[in-house]
C-alpha positions in Angstrom: 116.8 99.6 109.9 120.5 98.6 109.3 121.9 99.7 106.0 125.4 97.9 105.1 126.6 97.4 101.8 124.1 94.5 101.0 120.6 94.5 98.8 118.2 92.3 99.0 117.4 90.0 95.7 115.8 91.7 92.9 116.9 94.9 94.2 119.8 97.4 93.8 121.4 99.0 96.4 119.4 102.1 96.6 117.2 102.5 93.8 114.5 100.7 92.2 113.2 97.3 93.8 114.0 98.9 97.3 110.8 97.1 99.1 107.6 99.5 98.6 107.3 99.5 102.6 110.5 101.4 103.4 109.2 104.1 101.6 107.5 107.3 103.8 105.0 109.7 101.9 105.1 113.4 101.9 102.3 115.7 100.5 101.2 119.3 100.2 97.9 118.5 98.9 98.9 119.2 95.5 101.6 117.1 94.6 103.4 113.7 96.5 107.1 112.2 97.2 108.1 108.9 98.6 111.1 109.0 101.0 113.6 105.7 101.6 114.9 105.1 105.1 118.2 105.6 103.5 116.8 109.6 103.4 116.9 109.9 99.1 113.6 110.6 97.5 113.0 108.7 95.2 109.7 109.4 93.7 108.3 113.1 93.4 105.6 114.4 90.9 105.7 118.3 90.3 103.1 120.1 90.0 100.6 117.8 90.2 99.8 114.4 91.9 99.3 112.8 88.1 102.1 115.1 86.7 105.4 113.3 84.9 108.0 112.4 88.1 111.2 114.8 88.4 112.9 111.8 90.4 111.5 107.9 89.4 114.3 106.0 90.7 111.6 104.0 92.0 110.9 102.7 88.9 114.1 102.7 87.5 118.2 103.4 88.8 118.4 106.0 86.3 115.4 108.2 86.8 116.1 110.7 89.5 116.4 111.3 92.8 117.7 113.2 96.1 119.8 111.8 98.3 120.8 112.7 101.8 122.4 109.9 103.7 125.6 108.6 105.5 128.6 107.5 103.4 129.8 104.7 105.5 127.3 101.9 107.0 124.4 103.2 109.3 121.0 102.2 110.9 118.0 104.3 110.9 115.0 105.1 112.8 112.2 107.3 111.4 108.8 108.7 112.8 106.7 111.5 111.8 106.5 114.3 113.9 103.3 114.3 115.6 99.9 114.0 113.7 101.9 115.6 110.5 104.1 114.6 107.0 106.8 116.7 108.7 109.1 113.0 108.6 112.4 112.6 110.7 115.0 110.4 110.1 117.8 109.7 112.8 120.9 108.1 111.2 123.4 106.1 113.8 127.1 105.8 112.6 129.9 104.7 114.5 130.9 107.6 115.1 127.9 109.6 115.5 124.2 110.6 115.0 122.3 113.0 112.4 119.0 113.9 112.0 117.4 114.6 108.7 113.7 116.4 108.7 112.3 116.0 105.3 108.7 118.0 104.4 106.9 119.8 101.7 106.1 123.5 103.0 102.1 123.8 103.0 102.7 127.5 103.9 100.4 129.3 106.9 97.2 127.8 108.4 95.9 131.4 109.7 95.3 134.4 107.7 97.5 136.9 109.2 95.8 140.1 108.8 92.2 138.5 109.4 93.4 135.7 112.2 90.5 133.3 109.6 91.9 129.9 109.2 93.2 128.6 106.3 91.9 125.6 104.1 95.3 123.2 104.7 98.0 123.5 102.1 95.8 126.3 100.3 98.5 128.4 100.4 101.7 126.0 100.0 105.1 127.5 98.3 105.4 124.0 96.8 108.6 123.9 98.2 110.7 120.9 99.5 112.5 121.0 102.4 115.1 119.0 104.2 117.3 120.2 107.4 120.1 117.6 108.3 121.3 118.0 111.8 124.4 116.1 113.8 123.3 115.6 117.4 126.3 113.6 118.3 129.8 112.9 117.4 130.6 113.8 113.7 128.6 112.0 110.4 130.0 112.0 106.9 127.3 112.9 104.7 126.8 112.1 100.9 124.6 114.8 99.0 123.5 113.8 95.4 120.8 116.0 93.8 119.8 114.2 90.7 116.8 115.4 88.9 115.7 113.8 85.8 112.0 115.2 84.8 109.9 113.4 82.1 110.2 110.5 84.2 114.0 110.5 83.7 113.9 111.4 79.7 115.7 114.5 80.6 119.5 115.4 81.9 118.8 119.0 83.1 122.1 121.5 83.3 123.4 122.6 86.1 124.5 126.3 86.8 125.4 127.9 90.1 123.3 130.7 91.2 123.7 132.8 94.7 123.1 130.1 97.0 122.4 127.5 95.4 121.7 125.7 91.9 119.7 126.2 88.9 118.6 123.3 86.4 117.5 123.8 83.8 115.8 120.8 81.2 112.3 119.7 80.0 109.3 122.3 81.1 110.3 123.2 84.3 113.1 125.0 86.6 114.2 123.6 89.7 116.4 125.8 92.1 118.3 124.5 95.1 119.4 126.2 97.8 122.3 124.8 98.9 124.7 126.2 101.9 127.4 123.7 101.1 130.0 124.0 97.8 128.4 121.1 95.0 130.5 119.6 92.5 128.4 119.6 89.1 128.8 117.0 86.3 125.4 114.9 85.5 124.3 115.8 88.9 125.0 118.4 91.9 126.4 116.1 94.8 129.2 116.4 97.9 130.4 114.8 100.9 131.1 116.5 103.9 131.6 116.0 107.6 129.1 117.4 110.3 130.2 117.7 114.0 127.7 118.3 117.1 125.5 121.2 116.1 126.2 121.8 112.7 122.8 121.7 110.7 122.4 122.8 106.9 119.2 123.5 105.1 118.1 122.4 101.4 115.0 123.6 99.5 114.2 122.8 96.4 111.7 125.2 94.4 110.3 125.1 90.7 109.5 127.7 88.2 107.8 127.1 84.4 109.8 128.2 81.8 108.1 131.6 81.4 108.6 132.4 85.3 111.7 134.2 86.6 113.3 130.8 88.6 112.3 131.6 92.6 115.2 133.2 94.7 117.2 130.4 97.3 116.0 130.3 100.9 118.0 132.1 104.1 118.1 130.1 106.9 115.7 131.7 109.1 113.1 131.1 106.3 113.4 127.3 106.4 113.2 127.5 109.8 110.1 129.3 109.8 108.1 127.6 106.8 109.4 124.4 108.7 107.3 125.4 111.9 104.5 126.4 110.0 104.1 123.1 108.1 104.4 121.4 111.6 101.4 123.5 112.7 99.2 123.4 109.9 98.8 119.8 110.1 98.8 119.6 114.1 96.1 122.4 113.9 93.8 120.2 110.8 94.1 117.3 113.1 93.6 118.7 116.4 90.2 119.9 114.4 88.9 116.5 114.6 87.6 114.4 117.3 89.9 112.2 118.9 89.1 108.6 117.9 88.2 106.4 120.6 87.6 102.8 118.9 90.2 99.8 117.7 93.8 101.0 117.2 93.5 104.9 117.3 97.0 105.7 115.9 96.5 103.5 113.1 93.2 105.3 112.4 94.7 108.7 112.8 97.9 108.1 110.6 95.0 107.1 107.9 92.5 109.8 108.2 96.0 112.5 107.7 96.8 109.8 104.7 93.3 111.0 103.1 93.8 114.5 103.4 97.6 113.9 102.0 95.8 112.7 99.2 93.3 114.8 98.3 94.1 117.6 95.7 94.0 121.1 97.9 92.6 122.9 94.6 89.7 120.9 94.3 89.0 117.8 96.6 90.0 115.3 94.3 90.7 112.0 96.1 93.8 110.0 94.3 93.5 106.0 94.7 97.4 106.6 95.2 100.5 108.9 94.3 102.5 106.2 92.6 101.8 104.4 89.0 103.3 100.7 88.2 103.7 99.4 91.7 102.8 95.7 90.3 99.9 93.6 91.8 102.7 90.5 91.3 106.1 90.5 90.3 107.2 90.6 86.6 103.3 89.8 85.7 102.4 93.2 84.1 99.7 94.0 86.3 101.2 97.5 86.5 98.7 100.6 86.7 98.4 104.5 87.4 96.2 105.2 90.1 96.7 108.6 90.4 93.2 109.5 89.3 90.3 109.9 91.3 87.6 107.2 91.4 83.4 107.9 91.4 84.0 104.5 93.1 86.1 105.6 96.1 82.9 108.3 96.8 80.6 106.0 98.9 83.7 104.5 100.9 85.3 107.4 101.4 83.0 109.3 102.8 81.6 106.6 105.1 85.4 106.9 106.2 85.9 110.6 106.6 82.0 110.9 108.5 83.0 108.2 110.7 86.3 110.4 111.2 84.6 113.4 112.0 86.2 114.9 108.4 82.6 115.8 106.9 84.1 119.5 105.7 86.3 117.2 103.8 83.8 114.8 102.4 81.4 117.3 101.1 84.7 118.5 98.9 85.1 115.2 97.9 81.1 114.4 97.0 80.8 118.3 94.7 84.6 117.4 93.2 82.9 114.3 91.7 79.4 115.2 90.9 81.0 118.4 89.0 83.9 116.6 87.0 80.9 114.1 85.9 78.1 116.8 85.0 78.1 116.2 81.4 76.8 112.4 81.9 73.7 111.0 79.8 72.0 108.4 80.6 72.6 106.5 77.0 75.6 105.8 77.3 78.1 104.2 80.3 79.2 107.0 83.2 82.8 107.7 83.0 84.4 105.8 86.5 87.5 108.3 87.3 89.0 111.9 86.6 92.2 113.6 86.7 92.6 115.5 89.8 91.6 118.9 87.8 88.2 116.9 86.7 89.6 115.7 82.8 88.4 113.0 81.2 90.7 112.1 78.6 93.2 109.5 80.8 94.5 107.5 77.5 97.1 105.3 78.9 100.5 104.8 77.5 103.8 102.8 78.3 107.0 104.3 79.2 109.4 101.7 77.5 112.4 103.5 78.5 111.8 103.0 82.5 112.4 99.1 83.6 110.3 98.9 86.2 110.0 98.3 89.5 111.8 94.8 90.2 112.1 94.8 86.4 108.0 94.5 86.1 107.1 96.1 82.6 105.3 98.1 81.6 105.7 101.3 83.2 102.0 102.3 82.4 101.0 106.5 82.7 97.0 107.0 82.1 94.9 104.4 82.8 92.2 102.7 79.9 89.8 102.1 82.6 88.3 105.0 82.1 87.0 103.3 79.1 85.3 100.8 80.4 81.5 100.4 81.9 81.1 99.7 85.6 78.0 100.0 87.0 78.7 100.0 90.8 79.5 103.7 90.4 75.8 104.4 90.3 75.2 103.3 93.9 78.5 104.9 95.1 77.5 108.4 93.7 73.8 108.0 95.2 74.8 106.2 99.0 77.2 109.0 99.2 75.0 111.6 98.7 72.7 110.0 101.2 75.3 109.6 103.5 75.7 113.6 103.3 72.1 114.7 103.3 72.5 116.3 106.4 75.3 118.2 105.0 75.0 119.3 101.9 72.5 121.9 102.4 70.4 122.6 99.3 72.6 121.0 96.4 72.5 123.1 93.0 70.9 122.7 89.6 73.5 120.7 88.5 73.9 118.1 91.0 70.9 117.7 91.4 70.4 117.4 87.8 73.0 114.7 87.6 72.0 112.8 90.4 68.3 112.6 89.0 70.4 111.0 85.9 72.7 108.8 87.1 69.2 107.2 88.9 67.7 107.3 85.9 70.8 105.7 84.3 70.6 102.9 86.9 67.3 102.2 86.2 67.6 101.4 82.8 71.0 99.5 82.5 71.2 97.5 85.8 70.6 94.6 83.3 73.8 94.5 81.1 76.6 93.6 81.5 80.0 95.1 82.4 83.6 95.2 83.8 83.1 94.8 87.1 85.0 97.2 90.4 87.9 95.4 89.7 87.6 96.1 86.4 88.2 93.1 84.6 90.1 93.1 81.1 88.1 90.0 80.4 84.5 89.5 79.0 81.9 91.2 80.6 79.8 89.7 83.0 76.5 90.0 85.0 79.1 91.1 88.6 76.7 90.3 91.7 78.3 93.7 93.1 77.3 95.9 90.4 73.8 94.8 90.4 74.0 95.4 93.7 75.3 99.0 93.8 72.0 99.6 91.0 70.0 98.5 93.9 71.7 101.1 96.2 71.5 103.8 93.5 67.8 103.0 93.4 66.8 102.5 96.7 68.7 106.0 97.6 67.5 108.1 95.2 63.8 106.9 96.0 64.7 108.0 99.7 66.7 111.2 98.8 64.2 112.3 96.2 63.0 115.5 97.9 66.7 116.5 98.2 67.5 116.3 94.6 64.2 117.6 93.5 64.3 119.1 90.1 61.8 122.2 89.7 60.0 122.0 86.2 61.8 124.8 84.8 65.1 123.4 85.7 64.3 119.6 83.7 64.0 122.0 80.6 68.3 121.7 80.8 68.3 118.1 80.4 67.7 119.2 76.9 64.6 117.6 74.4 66.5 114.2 73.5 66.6 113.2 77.4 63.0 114.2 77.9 61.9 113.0 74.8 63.5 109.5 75.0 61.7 109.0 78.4 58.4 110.2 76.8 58.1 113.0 79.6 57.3 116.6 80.1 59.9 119.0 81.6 57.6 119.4 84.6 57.4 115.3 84.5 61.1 115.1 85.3 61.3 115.3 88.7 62.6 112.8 91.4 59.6 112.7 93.7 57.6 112.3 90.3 59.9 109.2 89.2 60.8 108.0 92.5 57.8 105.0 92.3 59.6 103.8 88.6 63.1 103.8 90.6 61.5 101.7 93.5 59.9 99.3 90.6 63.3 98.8 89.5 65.2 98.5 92.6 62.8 95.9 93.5 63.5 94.2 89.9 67.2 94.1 90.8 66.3 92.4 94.3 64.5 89.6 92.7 67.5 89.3 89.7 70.1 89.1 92.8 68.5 86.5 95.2 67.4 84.3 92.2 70.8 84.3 90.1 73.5 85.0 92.4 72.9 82.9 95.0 74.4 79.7 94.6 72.7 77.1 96.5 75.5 74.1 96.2 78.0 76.2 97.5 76.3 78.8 99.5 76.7 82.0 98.9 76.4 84.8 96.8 78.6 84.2 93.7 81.0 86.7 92.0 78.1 86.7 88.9 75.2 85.5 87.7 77.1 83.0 85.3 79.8 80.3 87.3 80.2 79.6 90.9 83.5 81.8 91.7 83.7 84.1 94.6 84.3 88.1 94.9 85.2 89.8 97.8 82.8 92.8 96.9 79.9 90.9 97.9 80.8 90.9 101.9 79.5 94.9 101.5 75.9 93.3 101.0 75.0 93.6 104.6 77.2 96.7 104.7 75.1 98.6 102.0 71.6 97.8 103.7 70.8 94.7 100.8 70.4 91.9 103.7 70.7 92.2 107.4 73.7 90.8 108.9 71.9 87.8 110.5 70.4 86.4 107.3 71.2 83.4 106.7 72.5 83.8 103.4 74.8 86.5 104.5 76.3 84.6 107.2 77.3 81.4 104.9 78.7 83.9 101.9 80.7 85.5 104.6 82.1 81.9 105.5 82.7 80.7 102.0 84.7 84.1 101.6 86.6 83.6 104.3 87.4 80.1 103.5 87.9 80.2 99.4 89.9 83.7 99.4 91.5 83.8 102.3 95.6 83.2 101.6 98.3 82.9 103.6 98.7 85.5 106.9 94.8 85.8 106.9 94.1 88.0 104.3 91.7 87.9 101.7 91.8 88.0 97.5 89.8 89.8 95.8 88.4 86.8 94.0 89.8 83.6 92.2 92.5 83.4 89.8 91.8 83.0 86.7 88.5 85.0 86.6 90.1 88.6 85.5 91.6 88.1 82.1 95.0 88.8 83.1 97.8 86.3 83.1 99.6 85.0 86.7 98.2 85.9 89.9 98.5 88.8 92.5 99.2 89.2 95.9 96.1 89.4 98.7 94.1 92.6 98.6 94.6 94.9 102.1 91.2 96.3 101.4 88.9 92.9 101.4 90.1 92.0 104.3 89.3 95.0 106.2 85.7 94.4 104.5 85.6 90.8 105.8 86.6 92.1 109.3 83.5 94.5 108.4 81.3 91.9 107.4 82.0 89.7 110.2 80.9 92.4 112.6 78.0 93.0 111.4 76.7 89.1 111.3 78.0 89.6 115.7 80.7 87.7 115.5 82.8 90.7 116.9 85.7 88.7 118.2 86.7 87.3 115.4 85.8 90.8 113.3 88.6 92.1 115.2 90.7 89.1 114.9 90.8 89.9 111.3 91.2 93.5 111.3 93.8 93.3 113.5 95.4 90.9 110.6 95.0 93.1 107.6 96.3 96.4 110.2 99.7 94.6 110.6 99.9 95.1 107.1 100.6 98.6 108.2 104.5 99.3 107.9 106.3 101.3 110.7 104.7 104.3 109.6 101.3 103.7 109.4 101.2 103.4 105.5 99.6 100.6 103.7 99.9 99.6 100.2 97.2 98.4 97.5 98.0 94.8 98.4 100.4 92.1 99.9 102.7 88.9 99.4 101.1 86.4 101.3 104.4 84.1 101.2 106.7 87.1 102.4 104.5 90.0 104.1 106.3 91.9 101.2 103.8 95.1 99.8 102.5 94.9 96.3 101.0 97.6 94.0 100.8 101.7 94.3 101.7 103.0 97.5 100.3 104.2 100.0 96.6 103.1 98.5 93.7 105.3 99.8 91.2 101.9 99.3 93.5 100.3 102.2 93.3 103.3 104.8 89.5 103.6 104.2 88.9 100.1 104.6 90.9 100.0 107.7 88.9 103.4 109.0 85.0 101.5 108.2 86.2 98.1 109.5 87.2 100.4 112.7 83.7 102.0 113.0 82.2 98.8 112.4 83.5 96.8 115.0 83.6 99.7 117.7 79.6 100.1 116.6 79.2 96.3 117.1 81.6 96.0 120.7 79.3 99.0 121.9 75.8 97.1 121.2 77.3 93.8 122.5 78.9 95.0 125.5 82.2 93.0 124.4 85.0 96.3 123.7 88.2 95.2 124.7 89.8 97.2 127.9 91.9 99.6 127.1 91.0 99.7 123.4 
């Protein structure tokens, strides 16, 4: 990557409109940053995934960051080190080389005293580190610390402390450890020349207002905490089997993205660390996605079981089935959480912040969690199928719940709603969430002797939820209800195959009402509705794959027009990884991998994939890296190695 003194169009030189793909992702399972190829960090979150950003110069100039980088013109090259987040950027002047490592600590992976392993990152300093090294010649460096928490609302002050630097502004603390002089005015910042084999070390820690601010690093400690992050996550992936199917590195680099994303403290999934990435340009389809969806449950851990990462997707499954215990079946179940299981996600605009490419509004919280989606019904129950061999004897409460959330299905696959896309239009009969009813349904009938309620338990679900289904606490019982869910799921069948197929165009529509096309429906062979070969499976696939499709290959998530938004978007990394799905499972494996091969060159140099794409420029669109994408790509990848096995037709070599 050559960096002169040019910027591309619509962006500045370092700072906010820098394309979303030349970012790098670090993560200690509690919190995230983004990291240019120019080495500044430009978006970082503290303490919390869905906490307020201490540096947003991704969303605008003046928000914060930390920059470490040449002062004259430079190339770079960057990799991560191993199967880690440990990143390492080489810089190339003319007149020498540097290497800067950048990582958050996740602290030791093996009890010392007890030699147990570690959970990963459950025992992080939430620290940042970044060692900069000259491995040839001499480099003139340009150091500017520049926090601005509050997503840039505040200008902290600066003291010098031994060491380092203290600032001090808004809720929080930060000290640096520094082992260079910094000049201080509305940020700490220096340039200085390194020669073969001088290396410094930076660490930034943070301390609440209350807390004595934490004490600067020695040298020998970075060094230290530095190997130990680099074996932590060697050790968590060594722990899972090798894949041996399509593109193994790209599957590797996304089954590490999961775990970056998951909350250590208690296996919350994010959609994504980032919020207002736009869908398109200037359009205001701007969102927070760093919340975890009841949605992403069934896909996710199809992903992490195919991976081997079943530890990992039990945490998941009990994160969600606990943060949504309180559900009844009269109203709508709440579709996402905060990472620490809240509810309340009221969204708001940040009008002082301009935007990414100038796309307004900056949006933090996220008013979906308002809205009534169905689908999350069947998500909840395949994914508990999908673990039944795992979860052991579930407790009351889940089981509880998941006797519910049938129940729930049951009774309301018949209105309307918003759709997984989650339309800010009118509400509509969605194909796909009728669907996932049927899942719910047809999995609770088959998992009803693991989520068997005993008589005395049902007496919890309280007199108005017993009474309003005119049973008897020893009536409410999944193996006692099971025939009523079967009645129902069959009900759903017959709704599906009379109202959303459309015979003049062939295929299952996006709803009962109109003729347009959603993506979501290539999963109906995937979630057991139809078999692959069935006719009607086959020509929806087609008329998919030749209505949605856009330029480079890859596929919309429906037509424009249909989501009660204005402009359009960019083409949706996850749909295509489902039609490369779908195609594998009607046989037509070839061109299955055709496709997923298309949607993984989405992929930038690092393995990281964003929400969605510009099909005119390959540019990424939306929040970055997306956890939808990487577990799209991970299922495609099990389907078509499935598929190339039973056929014979695997690729040598692959």
């Amino acid at each position: 990557m050559d960096h002169g003194d040019t910027a591309e169009p619509g962006a500045t030189a370092h700072g906010s409109g820098r394309p979303i793909e030349d970012y790098a992702l670090l993560s200690d399972r509690r919190c995230a940053a983004l990291v240019s190829s120019e080495g500044s960090i430009d978006w970082f979150c503290r303490p919390r995934f869905d906490s307020p950003a201490v540096y947003a110069r991704l969303l605008d100039d003046d928000a914060g960051h930390w920059s470490i980088r040449p002062a004259g013109p430079f190339t770079s090259e960057r990799g991560y080190v191993g199967d880690t987040f440990v990143l390492r950027t080489v810089f190339t002047t003319a007149t020498g080389t540097a290497h800067l490592i950048d990582t958050f600590a996740i602290g030791p992976s093996i009890e010392a005293e007890t030699g147990v392993r570690l959970r990963l990152a459950s025992r992080a300093p939430r620290a940042t580190l970044r060692v900069l090294e000259c491995t040839a010649g001499e480099v003139e460096i340009d150091f500017d610390f520049k926090p601005r928490p509050e997503f840039g609302l505040v200008k902290p002050i600066f003291t010098t402390v031994p060491g380092g630097i203290l600032a001090t502004g808004g809720p929080v603390r930060f000290v640096l450890t520094s082992p260079i002089p910094l000049e201080i005015d509305d940020s700490a910042h220096a340039r200085v020349v390194l020669r073969t084999g001088d290396k410094l070390r930076f660490v930034t820690q943070s301390a609440g207002l209350a807390d004595e601010p934490p004490a600067t690093w020695t040298p020998e400690a970075v060094d230290a905490e530095l190997e130990e992050t680099i074996q932590g996550w060697q050790h968590w992936s060594d722990a899972h089997p090798a894949w041996d199917g399509p593109l193994p590195h790209l599957v590797r680099r996304s089954i590490l993205v999961l775990e970056a994303l998951r909350y250590q403290p208690t296996g919350a999934l994010v959609a994504a660390p980032t919020t207002s990435l736009p869908e398109a340009v200037g359009a205001g389809r701007n969102w927070d996605y760093r919340f975890s969806w009841i949605r992403d449950a069934s896909f996710t851990v199809q992903a992490l079981a195919a991976a081997g990462s079943t530890e990992e997707a039990v945490a998941f499954f009990e994160f969600i089935t606990r943060a949504a215990a309180h559900y009844h079946p009269q109203s709508p179940l709440q579709i996402m959480f905060g990472v620490g299981g809240e509810h309340d996600l009221s969204e708001r605009e940040l009008t002082h912040l301009s935007g990414w490419r100038g796309s307004r509004p900056v949006r933090v919280g996220n008013a979906a969690w308002l809205q009534p989606q169905l689908d999350v019904y069947g998500e909840l129950l395949d994914a508990a199928w999908q673990l039944r061999h795992h979860l052991g004897h579930l407790d009351a409460t889940a089981r509880h719940f998941l006797t519910v959330v049938a129940d729930a299905a049951a009774d309301q696959w018949g209105q309307t709603d918003q759709g997984i896309w989650e339309s800010r239009g009118a509400p509509r009969h969605y194909t796909y969430s009728k669907l996932m009813c049927w899942v719910a349904l047809d999995r609770a009938v088959k998992n009803a002797e693991l989520i068997e309620v005993e008589a005395h338990e049902a007496l919890y679900f309280g007199p108005d939820i017993l009474a309003s289904r005119q049973l008897r606490p020893e009536d409410f019982n999944p193996v006692k209800l099971a025939p009523g869910w079967a009645a129902a799921r069959d009900r759903i069948r017959e709704a599906i195959e009379t109202y959303a197929w459309k015979p003049r165009i062939g295929a299952f529509g996006a709803a009962f009402d109109g003729e347009d096309l959603d993506a979501a429906v290539l999963l109906l062979p995937a979630v057991g509705f139809l078999p692959g070969d069935d006719p009607r499976v086959v020509s929806t696939v087609d008329a998919i794959a030749d209505r949605l499709r856009a330029g480079r290959g890859l596929v919309r998530r429906y037509e424009t027009g249909t989501d009660g938004l204005d402009g359009d978007e960019g083409a949706f990394v996850m749909c295509t990884f489902w039609l490369a799905q779908a195609l594998a499972l009607t046989g037509r494996v070839e061109r299955a991998r055709e496709v997923f091969e298309e949607a993984a060159a989405c992929a930038n140099d690092l393995g990281l994939m964003s929400e969605e794409v510009d099909t005119a420029t390959g540019a990424m669109l939306g929040n970055y890296p997306q956890a939808f994408s990487h577990i799209g790509l991970i299922n495609a990848a099990a389907a078509i190695h499935d598929a190339e096995r039973l056929s014979g037709t695997r690729p040598p070599g692959s």
